[in-house]
C-alpha positions as CSV (number, residue, x, y, z in Angstrom):
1,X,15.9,14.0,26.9
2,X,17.3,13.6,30.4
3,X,13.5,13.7,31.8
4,X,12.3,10.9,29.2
5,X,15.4,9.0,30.0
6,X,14.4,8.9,33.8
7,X,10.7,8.1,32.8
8,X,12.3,5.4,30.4
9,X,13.8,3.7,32.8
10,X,10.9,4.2,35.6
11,X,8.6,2.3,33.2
12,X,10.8,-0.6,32.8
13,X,11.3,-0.9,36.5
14,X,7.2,-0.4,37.0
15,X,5.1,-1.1,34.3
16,X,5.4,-4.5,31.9
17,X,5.9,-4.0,28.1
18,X,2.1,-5.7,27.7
19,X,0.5,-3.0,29.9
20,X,3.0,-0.3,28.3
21,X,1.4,-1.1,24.7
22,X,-1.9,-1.0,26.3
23,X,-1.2,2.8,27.3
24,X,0.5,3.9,24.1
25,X,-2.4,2.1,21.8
26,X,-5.2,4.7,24.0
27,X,-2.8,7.9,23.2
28,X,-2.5,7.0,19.5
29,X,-6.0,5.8,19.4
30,X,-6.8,9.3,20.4
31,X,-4.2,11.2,18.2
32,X,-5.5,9.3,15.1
33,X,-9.1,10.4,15.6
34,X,-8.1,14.2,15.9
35,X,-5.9,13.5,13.0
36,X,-8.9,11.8,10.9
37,X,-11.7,14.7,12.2
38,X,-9.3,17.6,11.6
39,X,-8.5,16.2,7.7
40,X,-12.3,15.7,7.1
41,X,-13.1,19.3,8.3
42,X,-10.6,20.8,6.7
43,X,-11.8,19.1,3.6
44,X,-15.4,19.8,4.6
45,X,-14.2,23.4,4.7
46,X,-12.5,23.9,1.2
47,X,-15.0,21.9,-0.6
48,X,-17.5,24.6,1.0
49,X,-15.6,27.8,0.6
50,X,-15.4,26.6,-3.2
51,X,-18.8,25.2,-4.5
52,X,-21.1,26.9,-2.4
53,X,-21.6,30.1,-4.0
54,X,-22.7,31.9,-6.7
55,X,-20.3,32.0,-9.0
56,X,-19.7,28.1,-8.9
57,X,-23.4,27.4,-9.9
58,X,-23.2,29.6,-12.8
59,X,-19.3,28.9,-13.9
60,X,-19.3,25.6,-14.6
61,X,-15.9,25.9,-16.5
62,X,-14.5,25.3,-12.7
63,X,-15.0,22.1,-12.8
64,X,-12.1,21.7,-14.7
65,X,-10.4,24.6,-12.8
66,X,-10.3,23.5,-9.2
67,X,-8.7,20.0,-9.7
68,X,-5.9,21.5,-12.0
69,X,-5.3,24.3,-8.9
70,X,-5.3,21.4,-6.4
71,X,-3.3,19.1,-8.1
72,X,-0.3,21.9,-9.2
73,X,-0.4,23.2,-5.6
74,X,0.1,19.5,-3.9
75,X,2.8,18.9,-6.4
76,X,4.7,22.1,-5.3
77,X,4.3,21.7,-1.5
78,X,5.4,18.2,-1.5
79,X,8.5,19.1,-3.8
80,X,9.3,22.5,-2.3
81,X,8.3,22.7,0.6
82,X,7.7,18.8,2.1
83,X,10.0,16.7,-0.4
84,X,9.2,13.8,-0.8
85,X,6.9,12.0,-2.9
86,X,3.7,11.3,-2.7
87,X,2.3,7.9,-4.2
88,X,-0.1,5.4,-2.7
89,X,0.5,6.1,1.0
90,X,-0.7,2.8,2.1
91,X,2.1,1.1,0.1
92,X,4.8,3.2,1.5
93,X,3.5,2.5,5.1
94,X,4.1,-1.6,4.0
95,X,7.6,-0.7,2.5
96,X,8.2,0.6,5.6
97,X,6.9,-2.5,7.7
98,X,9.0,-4.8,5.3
99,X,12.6,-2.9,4.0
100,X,12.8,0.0,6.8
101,X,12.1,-1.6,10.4
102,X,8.9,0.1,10.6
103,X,10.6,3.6,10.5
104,X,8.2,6.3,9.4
105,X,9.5,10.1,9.1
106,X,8.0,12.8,11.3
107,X,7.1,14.4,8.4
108,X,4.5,11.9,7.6
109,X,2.4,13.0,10.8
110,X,1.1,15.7,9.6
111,X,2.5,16.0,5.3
112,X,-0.4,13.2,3.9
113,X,-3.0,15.2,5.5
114,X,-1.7,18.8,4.4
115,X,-1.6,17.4,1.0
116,X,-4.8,15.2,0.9
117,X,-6.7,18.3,2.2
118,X,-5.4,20.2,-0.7
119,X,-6.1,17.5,-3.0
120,X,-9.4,16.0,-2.5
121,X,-11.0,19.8,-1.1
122,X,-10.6,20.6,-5.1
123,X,-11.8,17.9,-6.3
124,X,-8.7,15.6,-6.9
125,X,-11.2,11.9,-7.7
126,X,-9.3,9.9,-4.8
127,X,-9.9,9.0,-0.9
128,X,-8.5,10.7,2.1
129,X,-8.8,7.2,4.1
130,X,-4.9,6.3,2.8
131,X,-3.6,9.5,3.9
132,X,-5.2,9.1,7.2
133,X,-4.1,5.9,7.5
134,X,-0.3,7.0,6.8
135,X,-0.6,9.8,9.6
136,X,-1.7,7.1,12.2
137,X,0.9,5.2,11.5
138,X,3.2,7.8,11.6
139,X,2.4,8.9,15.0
140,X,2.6,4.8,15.9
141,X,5.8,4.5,14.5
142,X,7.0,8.0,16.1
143,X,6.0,7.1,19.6
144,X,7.7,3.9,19.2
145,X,11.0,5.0,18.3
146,X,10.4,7.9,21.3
147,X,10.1,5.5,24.0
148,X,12.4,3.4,22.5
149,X,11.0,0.0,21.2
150,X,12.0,-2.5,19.1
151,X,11.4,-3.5,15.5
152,X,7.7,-5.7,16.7
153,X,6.3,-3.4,18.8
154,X,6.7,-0.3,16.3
155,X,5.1,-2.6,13.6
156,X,2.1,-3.0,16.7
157,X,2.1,0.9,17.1
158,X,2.1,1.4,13.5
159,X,-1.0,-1.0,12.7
160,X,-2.2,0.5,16.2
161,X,-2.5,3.6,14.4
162,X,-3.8,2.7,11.2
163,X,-6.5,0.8,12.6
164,X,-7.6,4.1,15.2
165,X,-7.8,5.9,11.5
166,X,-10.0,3.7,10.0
167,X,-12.2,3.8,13.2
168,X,-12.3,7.1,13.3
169,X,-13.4,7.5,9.6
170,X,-16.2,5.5,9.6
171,X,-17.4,4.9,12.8
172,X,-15.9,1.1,12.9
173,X,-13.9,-0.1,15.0
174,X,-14.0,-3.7,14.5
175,X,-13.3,-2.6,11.1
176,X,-10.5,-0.5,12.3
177,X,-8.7,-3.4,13.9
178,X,-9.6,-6.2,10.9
179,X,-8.2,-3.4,8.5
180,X,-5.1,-3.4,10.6
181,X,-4.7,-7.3,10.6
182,X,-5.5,-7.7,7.0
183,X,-3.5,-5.5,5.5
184,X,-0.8,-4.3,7.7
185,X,0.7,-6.6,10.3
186,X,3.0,-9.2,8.9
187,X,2.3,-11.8,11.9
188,X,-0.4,-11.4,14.4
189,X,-0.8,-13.2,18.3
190,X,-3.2,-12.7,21.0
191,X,-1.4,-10.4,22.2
192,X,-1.6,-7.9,19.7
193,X,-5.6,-7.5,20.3
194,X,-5.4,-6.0,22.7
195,X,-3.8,-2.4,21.9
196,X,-4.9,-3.2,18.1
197,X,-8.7,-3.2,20.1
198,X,-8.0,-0.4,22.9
199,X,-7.0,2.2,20.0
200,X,-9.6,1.6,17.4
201,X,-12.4,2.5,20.1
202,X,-10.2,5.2,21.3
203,X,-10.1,6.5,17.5
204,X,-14.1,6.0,17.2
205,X,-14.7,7.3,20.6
206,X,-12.8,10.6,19.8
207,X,-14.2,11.1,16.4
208,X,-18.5,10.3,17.7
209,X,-17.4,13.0,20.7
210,X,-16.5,16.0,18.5
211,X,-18.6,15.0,15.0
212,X,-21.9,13.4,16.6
213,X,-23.6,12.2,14.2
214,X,-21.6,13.6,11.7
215,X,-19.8,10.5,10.7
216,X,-19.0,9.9,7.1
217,X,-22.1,8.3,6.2
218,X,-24.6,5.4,7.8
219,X,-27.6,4.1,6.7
220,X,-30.7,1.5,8.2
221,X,-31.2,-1.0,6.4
222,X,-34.8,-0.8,4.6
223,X,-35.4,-3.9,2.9
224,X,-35.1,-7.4,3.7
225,X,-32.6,-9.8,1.8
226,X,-34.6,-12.8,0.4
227,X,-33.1,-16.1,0.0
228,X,-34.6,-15.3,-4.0
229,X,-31.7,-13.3,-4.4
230,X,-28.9,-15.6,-3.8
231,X,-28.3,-16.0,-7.5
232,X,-28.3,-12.7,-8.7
233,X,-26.0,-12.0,-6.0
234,X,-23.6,-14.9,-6.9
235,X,-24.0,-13.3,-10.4
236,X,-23.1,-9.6,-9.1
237,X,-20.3,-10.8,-7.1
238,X,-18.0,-12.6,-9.8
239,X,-18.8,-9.5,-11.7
240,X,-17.6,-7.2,-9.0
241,X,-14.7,-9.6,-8.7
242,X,-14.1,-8.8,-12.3
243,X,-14.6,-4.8,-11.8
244,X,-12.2,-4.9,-9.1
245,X,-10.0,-6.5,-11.4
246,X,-10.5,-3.8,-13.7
247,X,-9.8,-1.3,-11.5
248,X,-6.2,-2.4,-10.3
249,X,-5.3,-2.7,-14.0
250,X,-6.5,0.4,-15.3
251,X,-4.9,2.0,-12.2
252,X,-1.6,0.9,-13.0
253,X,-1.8,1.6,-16.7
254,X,-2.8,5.2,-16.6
255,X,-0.5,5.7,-13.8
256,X,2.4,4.8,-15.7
257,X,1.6,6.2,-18.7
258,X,1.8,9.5,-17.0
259,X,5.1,8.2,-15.2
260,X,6.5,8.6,-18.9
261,X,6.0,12.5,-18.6
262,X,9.6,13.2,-17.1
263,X,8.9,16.8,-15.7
264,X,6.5,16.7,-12.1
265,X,5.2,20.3,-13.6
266,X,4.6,19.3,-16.6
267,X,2.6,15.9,-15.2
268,X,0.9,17.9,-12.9
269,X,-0.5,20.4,-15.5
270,X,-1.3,17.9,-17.8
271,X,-3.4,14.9,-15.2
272,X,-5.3,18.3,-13.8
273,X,-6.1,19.2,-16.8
274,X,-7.1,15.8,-17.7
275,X,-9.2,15.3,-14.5
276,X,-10.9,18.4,-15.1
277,X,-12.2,17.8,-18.2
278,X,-13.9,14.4,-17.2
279,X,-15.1,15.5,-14.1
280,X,-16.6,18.9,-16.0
281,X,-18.4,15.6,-18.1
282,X,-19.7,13.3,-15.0
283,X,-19.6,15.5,-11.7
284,X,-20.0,12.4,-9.4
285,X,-16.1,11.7,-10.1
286,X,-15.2,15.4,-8.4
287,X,-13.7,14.9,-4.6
288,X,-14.2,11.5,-3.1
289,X,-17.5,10.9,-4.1
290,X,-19.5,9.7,-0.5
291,X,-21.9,12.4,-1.5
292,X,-23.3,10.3,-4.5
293,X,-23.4,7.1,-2.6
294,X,-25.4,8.5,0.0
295,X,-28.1,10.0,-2.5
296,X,-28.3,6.5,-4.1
297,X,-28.3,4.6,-0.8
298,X,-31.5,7.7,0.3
299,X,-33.7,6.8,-3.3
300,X,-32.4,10.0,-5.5
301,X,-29.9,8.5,-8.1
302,X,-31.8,10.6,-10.6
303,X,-31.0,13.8,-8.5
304,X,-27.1,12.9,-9.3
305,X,-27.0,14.4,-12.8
306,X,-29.1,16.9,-12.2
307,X,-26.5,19.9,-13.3
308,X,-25.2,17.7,-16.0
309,X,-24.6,19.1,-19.4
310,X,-25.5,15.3,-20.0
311,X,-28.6,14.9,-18.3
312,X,-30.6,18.6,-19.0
313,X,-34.2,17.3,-20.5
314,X,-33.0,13.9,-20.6
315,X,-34.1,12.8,-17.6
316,X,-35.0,8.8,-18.4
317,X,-34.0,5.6,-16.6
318,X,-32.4,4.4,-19.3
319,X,-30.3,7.3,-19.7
320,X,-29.0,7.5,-16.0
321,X,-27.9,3.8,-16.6
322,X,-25.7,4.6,-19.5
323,X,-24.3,7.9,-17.5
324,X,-24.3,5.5,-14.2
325,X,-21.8,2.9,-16.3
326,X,-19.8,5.5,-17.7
327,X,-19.0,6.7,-13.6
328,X,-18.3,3.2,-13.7
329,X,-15.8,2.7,-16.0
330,X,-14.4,6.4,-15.7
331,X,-13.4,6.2,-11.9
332,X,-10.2,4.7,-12.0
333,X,-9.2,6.4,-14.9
334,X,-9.9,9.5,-12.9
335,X,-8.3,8.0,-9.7
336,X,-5.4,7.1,-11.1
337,X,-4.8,11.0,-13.3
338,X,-5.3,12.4,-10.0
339,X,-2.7,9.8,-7.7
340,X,-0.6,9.6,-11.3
341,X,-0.1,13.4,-11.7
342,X,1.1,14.1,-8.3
343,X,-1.8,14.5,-6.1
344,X,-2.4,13.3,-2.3
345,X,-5.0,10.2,-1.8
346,X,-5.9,7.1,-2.1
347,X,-7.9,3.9,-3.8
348,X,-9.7,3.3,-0.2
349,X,-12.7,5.5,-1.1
350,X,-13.0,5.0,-5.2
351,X,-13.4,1.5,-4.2
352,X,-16.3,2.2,-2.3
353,X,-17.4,4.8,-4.7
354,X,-17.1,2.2,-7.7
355,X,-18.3,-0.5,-5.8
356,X,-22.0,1.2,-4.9
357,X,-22.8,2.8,-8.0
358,X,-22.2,-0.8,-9.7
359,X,-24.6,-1.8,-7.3
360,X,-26.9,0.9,-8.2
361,X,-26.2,-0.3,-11.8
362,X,-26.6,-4.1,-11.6
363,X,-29.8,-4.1,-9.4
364,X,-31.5,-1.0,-11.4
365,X,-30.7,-3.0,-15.0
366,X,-32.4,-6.1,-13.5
367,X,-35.2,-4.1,-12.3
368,X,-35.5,-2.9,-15.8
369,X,-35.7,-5.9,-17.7
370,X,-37.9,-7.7,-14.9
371,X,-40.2,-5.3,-15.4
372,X,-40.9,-4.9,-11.7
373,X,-38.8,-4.1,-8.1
374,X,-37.4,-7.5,-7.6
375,X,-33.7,-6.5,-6.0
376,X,-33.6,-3.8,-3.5
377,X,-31.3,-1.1,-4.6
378,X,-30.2,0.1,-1.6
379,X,-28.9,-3.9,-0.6
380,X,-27.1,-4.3,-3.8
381,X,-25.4,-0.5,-3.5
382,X,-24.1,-1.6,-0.2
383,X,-22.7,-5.0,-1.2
384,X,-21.2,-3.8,-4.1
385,X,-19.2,-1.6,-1.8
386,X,-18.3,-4.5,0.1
387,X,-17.9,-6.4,-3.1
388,X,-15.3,-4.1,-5.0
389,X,-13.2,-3.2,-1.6
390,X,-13.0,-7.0,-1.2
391,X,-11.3,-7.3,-4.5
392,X,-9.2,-4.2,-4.8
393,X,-7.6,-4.2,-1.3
394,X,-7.7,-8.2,-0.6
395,X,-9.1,-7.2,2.9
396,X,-12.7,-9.0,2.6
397,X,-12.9,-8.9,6.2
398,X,-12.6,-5.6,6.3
399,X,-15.1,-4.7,4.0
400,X,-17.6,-7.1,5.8
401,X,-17.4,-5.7,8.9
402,X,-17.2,-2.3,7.5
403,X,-20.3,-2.2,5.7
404,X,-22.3,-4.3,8.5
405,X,-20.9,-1.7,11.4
406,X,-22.1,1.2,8.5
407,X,-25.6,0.1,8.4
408,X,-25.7,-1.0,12.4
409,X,-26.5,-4.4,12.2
410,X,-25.9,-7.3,11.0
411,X,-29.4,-8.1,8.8
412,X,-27.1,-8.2,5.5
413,X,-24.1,-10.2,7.1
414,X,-24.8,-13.3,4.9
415,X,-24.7,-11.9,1.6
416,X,-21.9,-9.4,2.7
417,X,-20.0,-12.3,3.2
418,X,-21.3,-13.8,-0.3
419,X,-20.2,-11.4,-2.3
420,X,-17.0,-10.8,-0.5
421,X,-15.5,-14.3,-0.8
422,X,-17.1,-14.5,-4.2
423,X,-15.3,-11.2,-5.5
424,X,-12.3,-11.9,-3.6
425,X,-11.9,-15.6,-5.0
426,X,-12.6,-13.9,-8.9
427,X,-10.3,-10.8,-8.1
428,X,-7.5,-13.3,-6.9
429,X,-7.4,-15.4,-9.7
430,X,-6.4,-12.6,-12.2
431,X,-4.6,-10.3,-9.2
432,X,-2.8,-12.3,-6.7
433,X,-1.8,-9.1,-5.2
434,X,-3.7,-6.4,-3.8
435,X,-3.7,-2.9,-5.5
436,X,-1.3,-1.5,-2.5
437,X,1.2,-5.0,-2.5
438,X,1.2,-5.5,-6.9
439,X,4.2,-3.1,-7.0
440,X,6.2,-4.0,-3.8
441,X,5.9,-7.8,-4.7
442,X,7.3,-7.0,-8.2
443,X,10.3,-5.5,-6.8
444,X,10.4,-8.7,-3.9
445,X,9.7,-5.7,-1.4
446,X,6.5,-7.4,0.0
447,X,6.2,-8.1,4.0
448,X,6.0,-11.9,3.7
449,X,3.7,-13.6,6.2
450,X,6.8,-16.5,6.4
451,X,8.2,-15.4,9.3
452,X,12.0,-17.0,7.9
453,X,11.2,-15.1,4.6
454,X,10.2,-11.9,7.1
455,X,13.3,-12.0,9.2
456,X,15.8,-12.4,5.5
457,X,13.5,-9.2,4.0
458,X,15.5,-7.3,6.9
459,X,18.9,-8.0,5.9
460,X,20.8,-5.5,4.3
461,X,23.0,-7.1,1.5
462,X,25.4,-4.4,1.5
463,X,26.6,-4.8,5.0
464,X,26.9,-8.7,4.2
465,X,28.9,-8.4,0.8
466,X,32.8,-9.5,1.3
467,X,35.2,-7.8,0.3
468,X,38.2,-9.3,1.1
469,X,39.2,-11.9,-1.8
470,X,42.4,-11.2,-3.3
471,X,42.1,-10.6,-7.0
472,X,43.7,-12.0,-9.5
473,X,44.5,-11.1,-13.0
474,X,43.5,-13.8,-16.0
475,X,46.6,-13.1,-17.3
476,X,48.9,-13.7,-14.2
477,X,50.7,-16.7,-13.8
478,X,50.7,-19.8,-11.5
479,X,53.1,-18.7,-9.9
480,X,51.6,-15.9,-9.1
481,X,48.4,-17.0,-8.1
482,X,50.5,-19.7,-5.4
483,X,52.2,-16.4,-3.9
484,X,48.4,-14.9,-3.5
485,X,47.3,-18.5,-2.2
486,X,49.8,-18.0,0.6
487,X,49.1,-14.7,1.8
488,X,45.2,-15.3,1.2
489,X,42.7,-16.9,4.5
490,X,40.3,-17.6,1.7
491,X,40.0,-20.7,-0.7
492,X,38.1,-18.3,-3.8
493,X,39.9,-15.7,-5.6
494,X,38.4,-13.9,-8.4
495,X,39.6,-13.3,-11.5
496,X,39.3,-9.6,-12.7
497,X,40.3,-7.6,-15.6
498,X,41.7,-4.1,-15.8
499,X,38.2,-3.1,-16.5
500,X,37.3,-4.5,-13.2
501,X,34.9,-7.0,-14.7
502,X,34.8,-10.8,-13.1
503,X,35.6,-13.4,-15.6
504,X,36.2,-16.1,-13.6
505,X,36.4,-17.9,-10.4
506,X,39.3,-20.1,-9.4
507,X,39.3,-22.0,-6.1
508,X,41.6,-24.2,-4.4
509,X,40.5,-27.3,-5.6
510,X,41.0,-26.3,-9.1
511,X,44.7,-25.9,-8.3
512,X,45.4,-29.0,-5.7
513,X,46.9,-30.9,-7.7
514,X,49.2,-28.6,-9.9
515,X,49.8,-26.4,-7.6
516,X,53.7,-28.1,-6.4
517,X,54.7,-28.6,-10.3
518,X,57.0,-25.7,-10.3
519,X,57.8,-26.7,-13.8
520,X,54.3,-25.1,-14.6
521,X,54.6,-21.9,-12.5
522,X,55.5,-19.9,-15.5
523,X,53.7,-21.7,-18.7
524,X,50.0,-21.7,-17.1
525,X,48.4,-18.8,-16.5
526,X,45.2,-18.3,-14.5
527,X,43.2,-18.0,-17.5
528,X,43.4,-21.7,-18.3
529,X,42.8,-22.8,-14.6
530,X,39.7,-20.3,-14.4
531,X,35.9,-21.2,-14.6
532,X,32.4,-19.3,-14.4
533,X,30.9,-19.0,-11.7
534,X,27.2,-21.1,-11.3
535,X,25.3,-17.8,-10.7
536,X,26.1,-13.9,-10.2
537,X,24.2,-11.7,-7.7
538,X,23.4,-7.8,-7.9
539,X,23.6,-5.6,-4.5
540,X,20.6,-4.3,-5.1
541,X,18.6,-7.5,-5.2
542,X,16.2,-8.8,-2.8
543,X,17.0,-11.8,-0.4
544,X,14.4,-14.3,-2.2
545,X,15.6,-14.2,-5.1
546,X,19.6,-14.7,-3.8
547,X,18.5,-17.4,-1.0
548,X,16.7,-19.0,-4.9
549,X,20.2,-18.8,-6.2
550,X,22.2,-20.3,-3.7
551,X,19.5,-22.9,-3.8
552,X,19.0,-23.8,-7.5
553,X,23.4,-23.6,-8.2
554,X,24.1,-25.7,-4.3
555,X,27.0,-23.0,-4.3
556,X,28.0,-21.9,-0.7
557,X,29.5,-18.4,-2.4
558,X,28.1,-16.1,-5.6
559,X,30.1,-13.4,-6.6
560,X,28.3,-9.5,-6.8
561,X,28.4,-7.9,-9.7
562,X,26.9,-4.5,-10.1
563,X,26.7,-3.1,-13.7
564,X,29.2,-5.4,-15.1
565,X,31.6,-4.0,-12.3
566,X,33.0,-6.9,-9.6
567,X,31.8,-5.8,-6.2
568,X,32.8,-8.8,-3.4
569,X,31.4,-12.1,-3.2
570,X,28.5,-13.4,-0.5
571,X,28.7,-16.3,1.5
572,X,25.7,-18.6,2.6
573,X,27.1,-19.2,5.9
574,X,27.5,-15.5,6.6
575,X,23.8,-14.7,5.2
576,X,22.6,-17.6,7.6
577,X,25.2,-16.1,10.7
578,X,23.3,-12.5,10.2
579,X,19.8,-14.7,10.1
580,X,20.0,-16.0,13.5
581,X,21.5,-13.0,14.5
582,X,18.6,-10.9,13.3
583,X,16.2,-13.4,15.0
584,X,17.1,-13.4,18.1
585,X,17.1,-9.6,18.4
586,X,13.8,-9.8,17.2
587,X,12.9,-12.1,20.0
588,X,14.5,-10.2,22.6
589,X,12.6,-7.5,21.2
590,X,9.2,-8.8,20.8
């Protein structure tokens, strides 16, 4: 400690907080990649050790066994052994941003992707692009707090990592950094580039040097888009638009509906179970599923059934479309048992995985009715991915860039864009939220882009609440309540009962002008002089919805009841003292 305090202060004395950032993006940049290529070997690994023998091509049966084993053992490490809970990682990470001054655990750098690997190497149906994207950010947000930086700069380092995940991953980092702007900083400058840029091609740079050529998957484009195809593609994007739609609701629904199993056991037995049975039906749903989208993107859908109980001797076009729509359809079902029931993931890669067999789907049915190749397969497979991880994630940028950087060039950037806006526009319409923001902006935990609604999402409302209004009993007397108005600094006293419920407010100006009739002091009691309060406030409620109360009533003080129970009362000049308070530490900081 005493040797980081010395090179602590050394730094501030010889290198600028700018150049600083710079430095810390290239380190985390690097530690993300190793992250990203250790989880994908290690998943590489398992998936290996398990399928590729002999007793896996003749067992079939273990199709239902290896997701229930991987989904029971993440749900005992992470209660155990890690606990915490698991979730959708990318919406803890904006929790984080928004509610906890960008304050991730230690534990995060290294739990998502002990878990993940667990998860998704036997065949739990979900991504291991969130997890990654959670251990970036945790080594972001760890090296901030080590060096000592404030609340902005930890959100930078946070995003910093994130987007040197994503680059990693895919081989993008353009995408890298537009993932980290679209969906994880709050408020972006110029300034923010450049670390945001430094550790993306850091993250990429460390991932090409150890995997080659290895990368997750890329492809050259073969066929030419024709400006003939601009209305199917219109067509295809609304429906995407509409899948990705589909896909956020069924997510939710299933996910709750195991949510109502109370025991983690039990819900783990149960959604492995569950998963294993449908994936034992359509094998394309087992692990995250880039191994189906690359044999549709190489010409040999028809290969992807090929052990199907489904698809022995039936081996038509017709048939793979049905079984192609039913991968469809079943994906976020099997996405959401497998995220639901306690295992490690996330949506990034079953929204990729929907979006290019609908694709497939949508290009090989118009093929079939026309008779004749008139949409190139390939084309439509790729910007459906795009497409569908427009709609799910609201990051269209992202899956633009993603998809162009995937194919290495930039022949299908006009439809890309096309169908993003188009599926985006549809998806928002019905979802003004993304898949990872629906829940937080339900509970009013959501990292505004308002930087005045930003800078109230950090106050605390406990530390805020007053305490220090003298009670009063309804029962008590005038005179009573004079003696308290001597003794009392405050103008408000609240009237509660012996249960400690507040039944009413009484101020000074409800008292002015009886207050010196002392032949009163003993007839009226404070229940006659009392009245209700324009609006109530719970401790526990977010700073929208109070700054709408104080707005809506025009009162400068709501009391806080919790339960039914009278806690203090708030004050709008105290909330606005502890605003300005908070924003110029934040500048000082930024």
């Amino acid at each position: 400690m005493q040797l980081l305090h010395k090179f602590l202060v050394w730094r501030i004395r010889h290198i600028s907080d700018r150049n600083f950032l710079i430095v810390l993006g290239l380190f985390i940049g690097i530690f993300s990649g190793l992250a990203a290529v250790s989880l994908k070997w290690t998943v590489h690994f398992i998936g290996h050790f398990l399928m590729d023998n002999k007793i896996f091509e003749t067992q079939k049966l273990l199709y239902i066994v290896y997701p229930f084993i991987g989904i029971l053992l993440t749900v005992l490490i992470s209660k155990y052994l890690l606990k915490e809970h698991l979730g959708h990682g990318i919406t803890n990470i904006l929790y984080v941003i928004s509610k906890r001054s960008s304050i991730i655990s230690r534990a995060k750098m290294y739990s998502r992707m002990f878990t993940s690997a667990i998860t998704v190497g036997f065949g739990g149906s979900v991504g291991l692009e969130a997890p990654i994207v959670v251990t970036g950010s945790a080594i972001g947000s760890n090296i901030g707090r080590l060096m000592h930086l404030g609340y902005k700069k930890r959100t930078l380092l946070i995003a910093c990592g994130a987007a040197g995940s994503i680059s990693a991953i895919f081989n993008s980092p353009i995408a890298g950094v537009i993932f980290a702007i679209e969906v994880l900083l709050p408020e972006v400058t110029i300034a923010m580039f450049i670390p945001l840029l430094i550790s993306s091609v850091m993250g990429s740079l460390t991932s090409h040097s150890i995997l080659g050529s290895e990368i997750l998957f890329s492809f050259k484009l073969k066929d030419e888009f024709t400006i003939n195809d601009v209305p199917f593609v219109v067509v295809f994007a609304a429906l995407a638009g509409l899948l990705s739609v589909y896909f956020t609701r069924t997510t939710f629904y299933i996910e709750n509906l195991i949510g109502k199993i109370k025991s983690q056991l039990s819900r783990a037995a149960i959604g492995g179970v569950v998963l294993g049975i449908i994936i034992l039906f359509l094998h394309p749903l087992y692990g995250e599923g880039y191994t189906t989208i690359k044999t549709i993107l190489n010409g040999n859908a028809s290969s992807i059934f090929a052990d199907s109980i489904f698809f022995e001797g039936m081996n038509s076009s017709l048939f793979l479309v049905l079984l192609m729509a039913a991968v469809v359809l079943i994906k976020p079902v099997a996405s959401a048992v497998t995220i639901g029931s306690g295992g490690s993931g996330g949506v990034f890669a079953p929204s990729l995985f929907i979006g290019g067999t609908f694709g497939f789907l949508f290009a090989t049915v118009v093929n079939m009715i026309a008779g004749a190749p008139v949409l190139s397969i390939s084309n439509f497979t790729l910007m459906g991915m795009s497409g569908v991880m427009s709609g799910v994630l609201h990051a269209p940028l992202t899956a633009i860039f993603l998809i162009a950087e995937i194919t290495s060039g930039y022949t299908l950037f006009v439809p890309l864009m096309l169908v993003s806006a188009i599926a985006y526009s549809t998806t928002v319409y019905f979802e003004p939220y993304s898949l990872y923001s629906r829940s937080l902006a339900k509970t009013g935990d959501l990292i505004p882009k308002d930087k005045d609604k930003l800078v109230l999402g950090v106050i605390n409302l406990n530390k805020i609440i007053e305490t220090d209004l003298l009670k009063v009993s309804p029962m008590a007397t005038l005179r009573e309540l004079v003696m308290l108005v001597r003794s009392s600094k405050r103008n408000i006293f609240p009237v509660v009962n012996d249960n400690g419920s507040l039944v009413g407010i009484v101020t000074l100006d409800d008292i002015r002008q009886i207050m010196f009739d002392t032949d009163s002091y003993d007839t009226m009691t404070v229940e006659q002089l009392m009245h209700s309060p324009p609006a109530s406030v719970s401790s526990q409620e977010n700073m929208q919805s109070v700054m709408h109360k104080f707005e809506s009533t025009g009162a400068w003080n709501l009391p806080v009841i919790d339960h039914g129970i009278y806690v203090g009362f708030l004050s709008k000049s105290r909330i606005f003292n502890t605003y300005r308070n908070k924003l110029r530490k934040q500048n000082i900081q930024a």
